[in-house]
Biopython code that builds the backbone (N, CA, C, O; Angstrom):
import numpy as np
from Bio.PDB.StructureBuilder import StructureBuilder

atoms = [
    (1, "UNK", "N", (-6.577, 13.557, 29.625)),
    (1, "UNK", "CA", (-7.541, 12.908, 28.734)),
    (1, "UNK", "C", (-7.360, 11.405, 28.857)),
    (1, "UNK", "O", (-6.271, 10.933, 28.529)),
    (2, "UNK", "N", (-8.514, 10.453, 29.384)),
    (2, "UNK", "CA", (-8.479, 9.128, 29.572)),
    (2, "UNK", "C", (-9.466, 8.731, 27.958)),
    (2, "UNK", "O", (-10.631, 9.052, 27.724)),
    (3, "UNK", "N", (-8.557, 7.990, 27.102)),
    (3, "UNK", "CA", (-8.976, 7.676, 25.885)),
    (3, "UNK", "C", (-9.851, 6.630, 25.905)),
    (3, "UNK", "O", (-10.671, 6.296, 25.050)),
    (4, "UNK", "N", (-9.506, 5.973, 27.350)),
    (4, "UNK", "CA", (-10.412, 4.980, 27.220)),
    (4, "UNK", "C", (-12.178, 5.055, 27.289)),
    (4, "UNK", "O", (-12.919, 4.131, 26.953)),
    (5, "UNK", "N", (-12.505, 6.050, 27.677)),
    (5, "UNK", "CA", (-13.759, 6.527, 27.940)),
    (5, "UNK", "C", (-14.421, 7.063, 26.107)),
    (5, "UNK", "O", (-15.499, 7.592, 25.836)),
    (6, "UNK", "N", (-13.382, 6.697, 25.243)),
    (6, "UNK", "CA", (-14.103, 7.380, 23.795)),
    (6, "UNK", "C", (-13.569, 6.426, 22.667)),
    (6, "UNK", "O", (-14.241, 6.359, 21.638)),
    (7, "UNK", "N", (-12.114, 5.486, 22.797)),
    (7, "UNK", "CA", (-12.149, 4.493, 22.103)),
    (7, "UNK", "C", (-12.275, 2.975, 22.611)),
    (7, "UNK", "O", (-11.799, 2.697, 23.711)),
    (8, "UNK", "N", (-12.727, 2.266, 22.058)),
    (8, "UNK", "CA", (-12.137, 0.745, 22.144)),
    (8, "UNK", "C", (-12.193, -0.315, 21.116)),
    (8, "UNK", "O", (-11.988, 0.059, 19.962)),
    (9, "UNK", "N", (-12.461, -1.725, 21.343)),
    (9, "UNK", "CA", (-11.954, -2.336, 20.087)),
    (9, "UNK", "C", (-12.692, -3.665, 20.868)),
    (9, "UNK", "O", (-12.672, -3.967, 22.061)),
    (10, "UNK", "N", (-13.540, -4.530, 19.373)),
    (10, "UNK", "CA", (-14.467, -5.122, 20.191)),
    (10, "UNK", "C", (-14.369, -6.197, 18.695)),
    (10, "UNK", "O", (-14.869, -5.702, 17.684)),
    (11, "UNK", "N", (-13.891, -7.290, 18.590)),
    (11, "UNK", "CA", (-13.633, -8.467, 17.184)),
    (11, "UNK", "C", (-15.041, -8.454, 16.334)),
    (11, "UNK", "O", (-15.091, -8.938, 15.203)),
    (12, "UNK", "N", (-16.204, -7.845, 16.987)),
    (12, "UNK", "CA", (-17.317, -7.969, 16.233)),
    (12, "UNK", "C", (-17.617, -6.626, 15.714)),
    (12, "UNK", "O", (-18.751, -6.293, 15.370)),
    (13, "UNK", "N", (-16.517, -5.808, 15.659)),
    (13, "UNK", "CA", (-16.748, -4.397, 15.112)),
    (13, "UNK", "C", (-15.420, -3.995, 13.852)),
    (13, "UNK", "O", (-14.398, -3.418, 14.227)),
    (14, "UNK", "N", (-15.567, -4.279, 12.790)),
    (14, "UNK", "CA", (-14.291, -3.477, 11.793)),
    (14, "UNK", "C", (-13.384, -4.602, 12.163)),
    (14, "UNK", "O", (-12.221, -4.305, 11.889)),
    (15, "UNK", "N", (-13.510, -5.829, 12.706)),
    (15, "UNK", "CA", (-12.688, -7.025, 12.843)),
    (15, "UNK", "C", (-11.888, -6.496, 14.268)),
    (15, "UNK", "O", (-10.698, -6.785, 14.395)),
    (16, "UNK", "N", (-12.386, -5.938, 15.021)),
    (16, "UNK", "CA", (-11.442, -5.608, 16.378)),
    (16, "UNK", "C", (-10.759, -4.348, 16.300)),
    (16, "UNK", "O", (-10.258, -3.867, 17.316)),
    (17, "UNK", "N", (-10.673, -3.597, 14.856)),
    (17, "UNK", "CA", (-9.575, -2.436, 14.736)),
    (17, "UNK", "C", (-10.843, -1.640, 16.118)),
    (17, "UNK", "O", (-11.958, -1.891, 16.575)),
    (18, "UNK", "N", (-9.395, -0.277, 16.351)),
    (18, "UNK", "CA", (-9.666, 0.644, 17.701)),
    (18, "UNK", "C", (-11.337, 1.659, 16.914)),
    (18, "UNK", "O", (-11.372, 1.914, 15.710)),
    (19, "UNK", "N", (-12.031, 1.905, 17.487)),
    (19, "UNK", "CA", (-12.997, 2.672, 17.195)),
    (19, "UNK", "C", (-13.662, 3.710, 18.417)),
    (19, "UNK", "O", (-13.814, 3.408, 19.601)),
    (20, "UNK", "N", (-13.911, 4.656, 17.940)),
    (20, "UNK", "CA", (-15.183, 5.501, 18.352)),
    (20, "UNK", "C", (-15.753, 4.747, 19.075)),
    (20, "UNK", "O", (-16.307, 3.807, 18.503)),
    (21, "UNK", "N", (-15.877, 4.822, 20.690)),
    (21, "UNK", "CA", (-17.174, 4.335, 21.364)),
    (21, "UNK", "C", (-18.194, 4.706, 20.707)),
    (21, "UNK", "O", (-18.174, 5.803, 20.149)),
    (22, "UNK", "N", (-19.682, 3.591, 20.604)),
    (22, "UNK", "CA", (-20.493, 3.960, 19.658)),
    (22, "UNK", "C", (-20.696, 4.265, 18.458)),
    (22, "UNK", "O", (-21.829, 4.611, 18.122)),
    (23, "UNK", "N", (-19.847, 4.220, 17.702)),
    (23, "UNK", "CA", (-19.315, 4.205, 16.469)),
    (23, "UNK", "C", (-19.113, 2.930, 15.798)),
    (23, "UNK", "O", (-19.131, 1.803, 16.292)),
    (24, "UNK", "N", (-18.844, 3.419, 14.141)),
    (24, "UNK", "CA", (-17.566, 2.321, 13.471)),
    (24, "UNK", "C", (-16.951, 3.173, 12.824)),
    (24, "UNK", "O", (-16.710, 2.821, 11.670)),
    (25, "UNK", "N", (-16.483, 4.485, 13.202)),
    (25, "UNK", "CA", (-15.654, 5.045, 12.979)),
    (25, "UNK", "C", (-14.033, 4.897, 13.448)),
    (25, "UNK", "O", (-13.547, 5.605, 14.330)),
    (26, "UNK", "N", (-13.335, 3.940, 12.768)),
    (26, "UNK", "CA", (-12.061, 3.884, 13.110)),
    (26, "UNK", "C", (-10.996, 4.739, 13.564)),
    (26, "UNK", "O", (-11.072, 5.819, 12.978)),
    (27, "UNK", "N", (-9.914, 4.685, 14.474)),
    (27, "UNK", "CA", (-8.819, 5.413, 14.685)),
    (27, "UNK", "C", (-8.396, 5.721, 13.468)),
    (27, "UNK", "O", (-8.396, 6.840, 12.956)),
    (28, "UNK", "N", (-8.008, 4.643, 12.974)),
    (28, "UNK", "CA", (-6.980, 5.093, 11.456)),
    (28, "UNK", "C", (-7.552, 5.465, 10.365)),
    (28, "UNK", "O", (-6.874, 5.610, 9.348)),
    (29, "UNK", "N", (-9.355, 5.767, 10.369)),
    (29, "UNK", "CA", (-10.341, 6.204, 9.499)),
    (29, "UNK", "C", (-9.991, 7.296, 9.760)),
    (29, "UNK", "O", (-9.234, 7.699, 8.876)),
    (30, "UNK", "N", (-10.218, 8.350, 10.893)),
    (30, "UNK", "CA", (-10.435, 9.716, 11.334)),
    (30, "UNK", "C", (-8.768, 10.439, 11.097)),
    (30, "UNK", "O", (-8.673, 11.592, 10.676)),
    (31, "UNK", "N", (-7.425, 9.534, 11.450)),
    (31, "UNK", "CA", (-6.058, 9.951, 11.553)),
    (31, "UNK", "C", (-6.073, 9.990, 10.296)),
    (31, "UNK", "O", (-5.492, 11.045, 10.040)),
    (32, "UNK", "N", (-6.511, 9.277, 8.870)),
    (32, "UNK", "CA", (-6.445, 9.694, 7.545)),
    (32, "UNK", "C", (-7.291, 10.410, 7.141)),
    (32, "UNK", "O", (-7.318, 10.487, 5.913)),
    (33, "UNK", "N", (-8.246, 11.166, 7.836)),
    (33, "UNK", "CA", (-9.213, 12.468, 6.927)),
    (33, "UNK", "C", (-8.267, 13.722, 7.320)),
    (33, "UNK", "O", (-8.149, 14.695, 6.575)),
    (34, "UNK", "N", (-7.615, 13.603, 8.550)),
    (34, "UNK", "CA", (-6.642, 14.890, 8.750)),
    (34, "UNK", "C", (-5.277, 14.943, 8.024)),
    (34, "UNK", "O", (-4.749, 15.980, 7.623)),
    (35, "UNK", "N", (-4.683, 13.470, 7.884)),
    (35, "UNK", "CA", (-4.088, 13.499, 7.449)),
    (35, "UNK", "C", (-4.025, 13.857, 5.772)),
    (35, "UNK", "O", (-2.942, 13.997, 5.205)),
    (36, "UNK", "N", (-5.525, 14.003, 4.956)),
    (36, "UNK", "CA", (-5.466, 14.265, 3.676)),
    (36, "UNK", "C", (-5.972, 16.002, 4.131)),
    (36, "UNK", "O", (-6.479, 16.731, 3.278)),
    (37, "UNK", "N", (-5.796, 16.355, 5.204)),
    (37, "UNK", "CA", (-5.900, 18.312, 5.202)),
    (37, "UNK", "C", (-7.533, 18.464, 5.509)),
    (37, "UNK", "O", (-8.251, 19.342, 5.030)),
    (38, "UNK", "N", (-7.975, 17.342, 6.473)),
    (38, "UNK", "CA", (-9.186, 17.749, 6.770)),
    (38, "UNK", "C", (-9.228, 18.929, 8.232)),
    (38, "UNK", "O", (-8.549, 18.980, 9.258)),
    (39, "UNK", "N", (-9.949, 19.460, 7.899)),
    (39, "UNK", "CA", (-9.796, 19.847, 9.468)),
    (39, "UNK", "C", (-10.901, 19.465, 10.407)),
    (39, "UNK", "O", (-11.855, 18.761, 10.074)),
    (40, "UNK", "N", (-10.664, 20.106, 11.916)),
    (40, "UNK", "CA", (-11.448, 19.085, 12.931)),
    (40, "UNK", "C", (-13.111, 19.896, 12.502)),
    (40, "UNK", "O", (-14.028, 19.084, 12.629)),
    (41, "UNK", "N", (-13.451, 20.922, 12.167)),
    (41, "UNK", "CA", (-15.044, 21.373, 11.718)),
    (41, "UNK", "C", (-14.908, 20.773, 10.650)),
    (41, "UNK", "O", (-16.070, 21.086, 10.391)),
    (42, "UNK", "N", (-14.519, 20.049, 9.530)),
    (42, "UNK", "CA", (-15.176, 19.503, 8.629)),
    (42, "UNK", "C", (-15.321, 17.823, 8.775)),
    (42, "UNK", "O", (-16.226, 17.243, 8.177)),
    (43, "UNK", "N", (-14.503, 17.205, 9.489)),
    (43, "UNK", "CA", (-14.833, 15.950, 10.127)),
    (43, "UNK", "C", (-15.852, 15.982, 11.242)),
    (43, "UNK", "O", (-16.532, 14.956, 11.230)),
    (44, "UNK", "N", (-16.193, 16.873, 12.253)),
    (44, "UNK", "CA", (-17.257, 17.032, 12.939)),
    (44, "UNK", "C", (-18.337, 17.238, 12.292)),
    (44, "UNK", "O", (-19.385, 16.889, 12.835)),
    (45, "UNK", "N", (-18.379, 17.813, 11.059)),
    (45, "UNK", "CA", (-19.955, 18.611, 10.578)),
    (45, "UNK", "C", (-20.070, 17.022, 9.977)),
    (45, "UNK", "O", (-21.043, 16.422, 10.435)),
    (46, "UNK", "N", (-19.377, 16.382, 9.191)),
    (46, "UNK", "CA", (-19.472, 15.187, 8.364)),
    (46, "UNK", "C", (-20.223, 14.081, 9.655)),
    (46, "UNK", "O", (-21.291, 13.480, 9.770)),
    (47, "UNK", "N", (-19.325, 14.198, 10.243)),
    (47, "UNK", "CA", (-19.929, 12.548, 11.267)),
    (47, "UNK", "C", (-20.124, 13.584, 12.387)),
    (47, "UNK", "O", (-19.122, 14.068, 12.914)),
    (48, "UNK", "N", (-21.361, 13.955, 12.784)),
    (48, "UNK", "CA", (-22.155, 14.493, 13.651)),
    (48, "UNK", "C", (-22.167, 13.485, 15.074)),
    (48, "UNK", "O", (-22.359, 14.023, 16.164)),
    (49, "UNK", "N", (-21.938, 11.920, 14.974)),
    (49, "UNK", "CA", (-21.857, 11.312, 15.749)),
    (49, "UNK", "C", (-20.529, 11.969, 17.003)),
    (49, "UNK", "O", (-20.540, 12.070, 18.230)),
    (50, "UNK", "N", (-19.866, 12.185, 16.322)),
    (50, "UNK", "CA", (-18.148, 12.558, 16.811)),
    (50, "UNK", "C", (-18.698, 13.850, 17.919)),
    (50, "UNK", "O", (-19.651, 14.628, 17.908)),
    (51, "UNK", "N", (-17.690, 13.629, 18.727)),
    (51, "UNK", "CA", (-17.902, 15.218, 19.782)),
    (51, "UNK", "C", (-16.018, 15.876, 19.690)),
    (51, "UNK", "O", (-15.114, 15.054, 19.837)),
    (52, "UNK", "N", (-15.802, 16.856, 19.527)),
    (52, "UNK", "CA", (-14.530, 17.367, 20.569)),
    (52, "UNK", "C", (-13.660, 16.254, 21.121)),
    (52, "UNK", "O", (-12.717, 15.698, 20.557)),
    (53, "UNK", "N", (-14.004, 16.099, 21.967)),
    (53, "UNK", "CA", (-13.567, 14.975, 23.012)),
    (53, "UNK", "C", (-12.970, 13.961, 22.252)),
    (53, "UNK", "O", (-11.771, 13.682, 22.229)),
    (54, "UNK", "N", (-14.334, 13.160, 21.323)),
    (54, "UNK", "CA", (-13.495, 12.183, 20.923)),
    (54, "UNK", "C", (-12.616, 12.253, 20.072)),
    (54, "UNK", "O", (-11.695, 11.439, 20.140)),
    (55, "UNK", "N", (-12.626, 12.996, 19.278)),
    (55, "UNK", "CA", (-11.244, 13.833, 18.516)),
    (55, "UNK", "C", (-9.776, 13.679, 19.208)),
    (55, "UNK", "O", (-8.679, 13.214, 18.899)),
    (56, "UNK", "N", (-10.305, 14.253, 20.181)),
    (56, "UNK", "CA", (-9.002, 14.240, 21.098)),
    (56, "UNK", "C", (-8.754, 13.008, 21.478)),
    (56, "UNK", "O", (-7.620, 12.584, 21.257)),
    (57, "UNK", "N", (-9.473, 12.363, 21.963)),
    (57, "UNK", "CA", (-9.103, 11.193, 22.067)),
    (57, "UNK", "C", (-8.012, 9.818, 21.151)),
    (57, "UNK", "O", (-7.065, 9.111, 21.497)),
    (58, "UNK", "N", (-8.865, 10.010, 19.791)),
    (58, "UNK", "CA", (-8.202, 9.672, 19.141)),
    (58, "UNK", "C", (-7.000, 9.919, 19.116)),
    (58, "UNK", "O", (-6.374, 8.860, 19.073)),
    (59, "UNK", "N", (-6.208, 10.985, 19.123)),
    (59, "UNK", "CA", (-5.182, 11.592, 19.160)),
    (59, "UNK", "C", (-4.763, 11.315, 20.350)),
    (59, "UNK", "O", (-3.537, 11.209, 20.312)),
    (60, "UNK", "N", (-5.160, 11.151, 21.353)),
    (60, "UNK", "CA", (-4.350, 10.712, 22.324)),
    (60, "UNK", "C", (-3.936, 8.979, 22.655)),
    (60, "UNK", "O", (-2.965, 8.617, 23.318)),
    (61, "UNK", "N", (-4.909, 8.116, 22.030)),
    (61, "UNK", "CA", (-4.700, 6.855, 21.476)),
    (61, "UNK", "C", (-3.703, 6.820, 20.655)),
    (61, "UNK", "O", (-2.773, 6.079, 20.973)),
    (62, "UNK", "N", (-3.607, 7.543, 19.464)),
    (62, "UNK", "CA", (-2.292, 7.403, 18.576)),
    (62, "UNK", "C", (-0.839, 7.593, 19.460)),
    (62, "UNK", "O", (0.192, 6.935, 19.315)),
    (63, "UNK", "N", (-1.030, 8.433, 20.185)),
    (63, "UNK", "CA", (-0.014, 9.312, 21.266)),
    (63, "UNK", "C", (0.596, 8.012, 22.074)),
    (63, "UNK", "O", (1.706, 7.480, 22.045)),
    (64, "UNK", "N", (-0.221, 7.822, 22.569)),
    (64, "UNK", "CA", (0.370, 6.692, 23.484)),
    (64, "UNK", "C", (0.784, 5.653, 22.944)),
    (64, "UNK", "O", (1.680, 4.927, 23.377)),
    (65, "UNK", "N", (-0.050, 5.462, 21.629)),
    (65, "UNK", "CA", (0.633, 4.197, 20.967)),
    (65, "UNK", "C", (2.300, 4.101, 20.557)),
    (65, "UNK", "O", (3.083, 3.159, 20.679)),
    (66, "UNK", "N", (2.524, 5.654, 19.955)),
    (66, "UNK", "CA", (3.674, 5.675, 19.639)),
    (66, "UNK", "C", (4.849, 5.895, 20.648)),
    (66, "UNK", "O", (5.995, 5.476, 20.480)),
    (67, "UNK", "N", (4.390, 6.626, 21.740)),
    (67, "UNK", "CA", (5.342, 6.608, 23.220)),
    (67, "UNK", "C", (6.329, 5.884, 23.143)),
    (67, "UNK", "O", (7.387, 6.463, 22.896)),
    (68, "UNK", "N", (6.362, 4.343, 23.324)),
    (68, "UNK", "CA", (7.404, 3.735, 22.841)),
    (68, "UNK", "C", (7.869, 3.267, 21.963)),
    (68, "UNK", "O", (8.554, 2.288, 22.260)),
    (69, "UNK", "N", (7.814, 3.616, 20.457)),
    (69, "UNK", "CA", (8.083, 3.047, 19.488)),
    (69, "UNK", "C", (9.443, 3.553, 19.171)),
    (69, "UNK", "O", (9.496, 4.741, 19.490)),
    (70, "UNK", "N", (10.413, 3.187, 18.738)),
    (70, "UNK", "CA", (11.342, 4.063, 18.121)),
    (70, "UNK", "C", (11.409, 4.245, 16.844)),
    (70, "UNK", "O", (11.351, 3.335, 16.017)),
    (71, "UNK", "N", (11.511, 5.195, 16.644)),
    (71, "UNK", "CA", (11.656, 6.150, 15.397)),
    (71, "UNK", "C", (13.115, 6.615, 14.491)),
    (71, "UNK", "O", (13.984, 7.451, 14.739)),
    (72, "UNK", "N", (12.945, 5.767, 13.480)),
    (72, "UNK", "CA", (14.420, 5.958, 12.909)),
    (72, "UNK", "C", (14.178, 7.076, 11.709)),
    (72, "UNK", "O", (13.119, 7.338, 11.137)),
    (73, "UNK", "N", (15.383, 7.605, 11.523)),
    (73, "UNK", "CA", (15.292, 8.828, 10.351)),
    (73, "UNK", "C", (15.234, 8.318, 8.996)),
    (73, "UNK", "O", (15.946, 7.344, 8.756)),
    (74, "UNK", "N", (14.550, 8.774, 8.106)),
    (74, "UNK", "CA", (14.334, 8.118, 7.294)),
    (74, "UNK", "C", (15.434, 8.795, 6.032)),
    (74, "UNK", "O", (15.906, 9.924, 6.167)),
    (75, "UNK", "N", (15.696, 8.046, 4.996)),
    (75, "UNK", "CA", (16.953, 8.947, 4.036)),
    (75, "UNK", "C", (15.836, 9.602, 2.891)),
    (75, "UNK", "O", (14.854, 9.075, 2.370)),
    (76, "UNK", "N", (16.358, 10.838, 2.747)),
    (76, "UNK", "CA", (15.803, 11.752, 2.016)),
    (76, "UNK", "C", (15.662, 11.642, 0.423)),
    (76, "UNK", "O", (14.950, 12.309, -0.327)),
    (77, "UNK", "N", (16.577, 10.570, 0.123)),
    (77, "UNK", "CA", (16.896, 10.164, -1.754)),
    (77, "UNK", "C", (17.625, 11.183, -2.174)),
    (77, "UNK", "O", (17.743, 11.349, -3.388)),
    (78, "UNK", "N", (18.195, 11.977, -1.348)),
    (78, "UNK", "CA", (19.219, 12.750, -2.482)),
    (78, "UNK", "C", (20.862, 12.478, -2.135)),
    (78, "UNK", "O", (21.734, 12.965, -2.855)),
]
sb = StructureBuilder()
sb.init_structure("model")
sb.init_model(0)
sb.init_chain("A")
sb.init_seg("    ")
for serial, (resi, resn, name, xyz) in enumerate(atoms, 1):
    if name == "N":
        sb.init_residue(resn, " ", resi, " ")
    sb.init_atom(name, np.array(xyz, "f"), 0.0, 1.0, " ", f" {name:<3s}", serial, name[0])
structure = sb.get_structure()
């Protein structure tokens, strides 16, 4: 999956944040409807603009973003 073919990021769109080709549907718009327990048929039926693909995409934008990040454990409070 080449993400670049479904997101990019353009200063005259959402101030530059990553978006939906053709869209102004943001990366971090769509990563927080799943993240509140949406699933991928109820974000598709909602924004009809969206295909499959770019779904995935998104997700594969986040993916790569984090590739190199490191990740520390976080303490549990107990």
């Amino acid at each position: 999956m080449d993400w670049h073919d479904y997101i990019h990021s353009d200063p005259r769109i959402l101030v530059g944040k990553p978006v939906v080709r053709g869209s102004r549907l943001s990366v971090e718009f769509i990563l927080r409807l799943f993240a509140a327990g949406w699933s991928e048929e109820q974000v598709l039926a909602s924004y009809p603009s969206l295909t499959p693909e770019a779904l995935r995409a998104v997700f594969a934008y986040a993916a790569e973003g984090l590739r190199d990040e490191k990740l520390y454990e976080l303490a549990t409070g107990t």
